[in-house]
N, C-alpha and C positions, 0 to 999 in steps of 0.2 A: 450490645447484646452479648450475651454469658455464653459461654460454650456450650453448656448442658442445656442453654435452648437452641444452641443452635443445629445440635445434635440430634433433640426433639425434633425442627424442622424438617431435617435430612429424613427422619425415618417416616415423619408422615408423609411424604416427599414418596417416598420409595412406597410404604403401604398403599396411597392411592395409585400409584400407576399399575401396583399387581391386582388392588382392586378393577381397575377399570378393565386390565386384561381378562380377567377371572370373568368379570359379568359378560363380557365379550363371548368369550368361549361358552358359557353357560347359555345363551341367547342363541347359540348359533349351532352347537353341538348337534342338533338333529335334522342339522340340513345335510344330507349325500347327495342331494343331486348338484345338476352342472349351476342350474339359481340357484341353489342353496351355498355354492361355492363363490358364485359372485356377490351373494350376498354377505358372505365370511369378511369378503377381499373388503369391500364396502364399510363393512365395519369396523375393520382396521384401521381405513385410511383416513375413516373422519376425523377421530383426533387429530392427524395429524394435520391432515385439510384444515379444520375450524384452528388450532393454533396458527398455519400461516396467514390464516385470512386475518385472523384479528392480532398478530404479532406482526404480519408484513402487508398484505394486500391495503389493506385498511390504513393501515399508518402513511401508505405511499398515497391513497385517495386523499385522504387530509391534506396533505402536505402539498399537492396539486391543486385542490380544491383553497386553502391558505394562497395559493402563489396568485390568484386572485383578487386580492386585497390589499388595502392599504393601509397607511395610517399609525399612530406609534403607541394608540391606548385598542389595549385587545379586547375592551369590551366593546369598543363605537370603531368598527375596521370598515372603510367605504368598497365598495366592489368598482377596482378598475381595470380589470379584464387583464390585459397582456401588457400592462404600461410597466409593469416591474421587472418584465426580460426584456423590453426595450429599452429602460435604462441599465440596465444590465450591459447592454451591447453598445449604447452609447456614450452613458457618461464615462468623463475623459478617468476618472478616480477608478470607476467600474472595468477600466477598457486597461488601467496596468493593473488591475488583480488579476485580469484574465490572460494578460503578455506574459505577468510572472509565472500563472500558473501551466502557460505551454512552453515556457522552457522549462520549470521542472520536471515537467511529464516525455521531454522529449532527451534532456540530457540524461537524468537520473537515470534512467531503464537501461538507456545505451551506454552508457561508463560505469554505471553497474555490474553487469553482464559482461560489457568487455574486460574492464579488469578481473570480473571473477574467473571467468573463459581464460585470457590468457595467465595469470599465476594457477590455474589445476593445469594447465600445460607446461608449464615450463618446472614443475616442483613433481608433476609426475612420475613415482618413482625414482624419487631422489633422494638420499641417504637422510634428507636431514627433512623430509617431505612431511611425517608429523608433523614436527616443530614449526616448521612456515607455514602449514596451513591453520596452526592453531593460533596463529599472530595473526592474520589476517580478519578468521573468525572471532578471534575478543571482544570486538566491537559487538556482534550481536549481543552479548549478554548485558550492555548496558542499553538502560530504556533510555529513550529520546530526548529525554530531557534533560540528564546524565550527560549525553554526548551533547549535549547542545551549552552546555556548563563547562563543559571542558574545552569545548573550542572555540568559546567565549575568552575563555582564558589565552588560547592560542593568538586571536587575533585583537587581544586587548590593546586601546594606544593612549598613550600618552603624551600630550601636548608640549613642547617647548624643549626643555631642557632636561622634564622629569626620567628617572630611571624609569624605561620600559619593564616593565611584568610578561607582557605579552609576547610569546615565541618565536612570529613572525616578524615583528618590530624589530624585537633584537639583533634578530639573523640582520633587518636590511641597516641596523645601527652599523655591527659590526662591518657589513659590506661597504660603510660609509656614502649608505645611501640615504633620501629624505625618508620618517617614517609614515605609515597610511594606515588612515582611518577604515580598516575594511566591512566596517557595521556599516557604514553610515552612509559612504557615495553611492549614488543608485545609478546606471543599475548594477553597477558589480557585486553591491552587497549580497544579492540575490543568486548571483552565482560562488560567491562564498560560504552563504546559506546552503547551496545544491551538496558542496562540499562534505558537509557533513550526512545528510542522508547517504551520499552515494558512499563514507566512508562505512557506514554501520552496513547497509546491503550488501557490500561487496562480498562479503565472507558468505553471507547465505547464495550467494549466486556461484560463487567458487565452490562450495559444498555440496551441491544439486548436480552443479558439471562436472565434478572431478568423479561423483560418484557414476555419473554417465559414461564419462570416459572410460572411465575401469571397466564398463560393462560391455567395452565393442569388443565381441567376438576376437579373439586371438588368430584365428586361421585368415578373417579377412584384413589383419597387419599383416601379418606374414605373407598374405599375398599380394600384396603393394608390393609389399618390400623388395620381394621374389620380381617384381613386374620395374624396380628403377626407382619408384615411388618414393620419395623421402624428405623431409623438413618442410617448408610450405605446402609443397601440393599433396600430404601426407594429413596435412592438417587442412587445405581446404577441399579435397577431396573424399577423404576420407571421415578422420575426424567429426566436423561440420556438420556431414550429410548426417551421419550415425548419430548424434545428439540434437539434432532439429527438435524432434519433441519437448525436449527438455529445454533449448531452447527456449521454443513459445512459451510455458511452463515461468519461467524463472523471468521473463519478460514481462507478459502480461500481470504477475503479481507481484512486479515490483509500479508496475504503470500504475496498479488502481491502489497500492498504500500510498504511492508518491500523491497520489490523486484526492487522497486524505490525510496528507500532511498538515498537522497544526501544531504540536508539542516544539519542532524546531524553530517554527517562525515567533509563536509565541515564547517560547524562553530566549529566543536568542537578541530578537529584537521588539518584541510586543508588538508584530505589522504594522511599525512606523517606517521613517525614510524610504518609501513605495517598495515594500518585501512582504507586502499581504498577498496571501493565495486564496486560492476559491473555500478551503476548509475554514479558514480563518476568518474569511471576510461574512460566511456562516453566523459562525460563534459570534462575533462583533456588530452584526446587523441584527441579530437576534439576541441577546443578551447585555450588549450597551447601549445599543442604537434604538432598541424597543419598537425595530422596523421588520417586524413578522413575515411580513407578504416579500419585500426583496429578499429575506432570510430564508424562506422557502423555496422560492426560485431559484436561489443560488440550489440550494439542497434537490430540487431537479434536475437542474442543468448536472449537477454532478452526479447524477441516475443516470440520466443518459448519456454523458462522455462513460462511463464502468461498464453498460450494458453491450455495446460493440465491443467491446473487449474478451466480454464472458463468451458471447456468443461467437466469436472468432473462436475462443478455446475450446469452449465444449463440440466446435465443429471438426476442430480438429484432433481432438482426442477419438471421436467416433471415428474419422476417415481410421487411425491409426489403430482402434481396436477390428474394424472391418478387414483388414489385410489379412 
């Protein structure tokens, strides 16, 4: 598509949503009463209402209503009720897509968060505290697949006698150690694998905290400090308690990207040697496997591990605008 249609598109784009407003306000302009204002509000919200119904409500019925089904031609799919989350939970293939995928959901957040947490403390106001935190941050600005290319390269091995390329190889050549296959032994691959996500997040979790930290009140450090307060229990008294929001924040939206992790596993190993996660084993049961109904399921199951998670945040953002 050419620019000047695509240009085209934006403005009709933009002309019907002032249309829809215009006809809105025109429709509604001679209502003053307290009905006539809810009926304003009404007209407002249905657009937006009818886009999530048919852009999300609808999509999510389908996809429940699919997880029903079997069979690998999607015009002749049989109805077999719950037999696709049962093999979900027990076949043995099913049962390490879902091991992998709770240790990434469980290490990533927490080595995430911890490394970003403790480097905004320790570079805090410290002369060279740009510069470290801009080395750390790098990482975000390559996509996924970028970093998954590159520490492909890190963990490259070659067999026998050949000159290693790969980073890590080299260092255990030089150590005069054996070298190892880090793609390939399972399950460590998978924690090699965590490797990399947790190296791209770490800087977005360092840049949410460091910004939080700046923001604890001055008069309540000085009154630690004033009170004896200082180095650990400075940091787990103080510090800690005063960025908790951010915390859950920076926690919970590293859980539910790790939770759709598929660019690392697929560039780095194509979910071979048992390193498929649940986003993965998605795309591969749905688009190789021609297995719709476990492919939906999976895409449930992963609605409902994100939905506890939302629901923890938005409870605690309310407690926290409440005070």
């Amino acid at each position: 598509m050419s620019t000047p249609e695509k240009l085209l598109q934006m403005v009709i784009a933009v002309a019907l949503f002032y249309g829809v407003v215009a006809l809105i306000l025109l429709a509604t302009q001679r209502l003053r009463s307290r009905s006539g204002e809810r009926v304003q509000t009404a007209a407002f919200l249905a657009p937006s209402l009818l886009l999530i119904g048919v852009g999300l409500l609808y999509p999510a019925g389908v996809t429940v209503y699919d997880s029903l089904f079997g069979g690998t031609n999607i015009f002749a799919q049989e109805f077999v009720g719950l037999d696709n989350y049962q093999r979900l939970f027990t076949d043995s293939n099913q049962l390490e897509v879902l091991r992998n995928t709770l240790f990434w959901v469980v290490l990533t957040p927490l080595l995430s968060t911890g490394i970003g947490l403790l480097y905004a403390v320790l570079v805090d106001r410290a002369s060279f505290e740009k510069f470290a935190k801009a080395l750390l941050f790098l990482p975000m600005a390559i996509s996924m697949v970028g970093a998954s290319i590159i520490w492909k390269f890190v963990y490259d091995y070659k067999s026998g006698d050949s000159t290693q390329i790969g980073l890590l190889n080299q260092f255990l050549t030089w150590l005069g150690l054996d070298t190892y296959n880090f793609l390939l032994n399972e399950p460590w691959n998978t924690f090699f694998l965590i490797v990399i996500l947790v190296w791209i997040q770490a800087g977005f979790a360092m840049t949410l905290l460091s910004a939080s930290i700046k923001a604890i009140p001055e008069d309540i450090v000085e009154a630690a400090r004033l009170d004896g307060v200082s180095g650990w229990k400075m940091f787990r008294h103080i510090t800690v308690p005063s960025i908790r929001p951010t915390l859950i924040v920076v926690l919970t939206t590293i859980t539910i990207a790790t939770l759709k992790v598929f660019d690392i596993v697929q560039t780095a190993t194509g979910g071979n040697f048992g390193t498929s996660v649940l986003a993965y084993e998605f795309y591969r049961q749905s688009f190789v496997a021609n297995n719709n109904g476990l492919a939906a399921a999976i895409a449930v199951v992963i609605f409902v591990l994100v939905m506890p998670i939302v629901i923890y945040n938005v409870r605690q953002m309310r407690k926290l605008e409440a005070r």
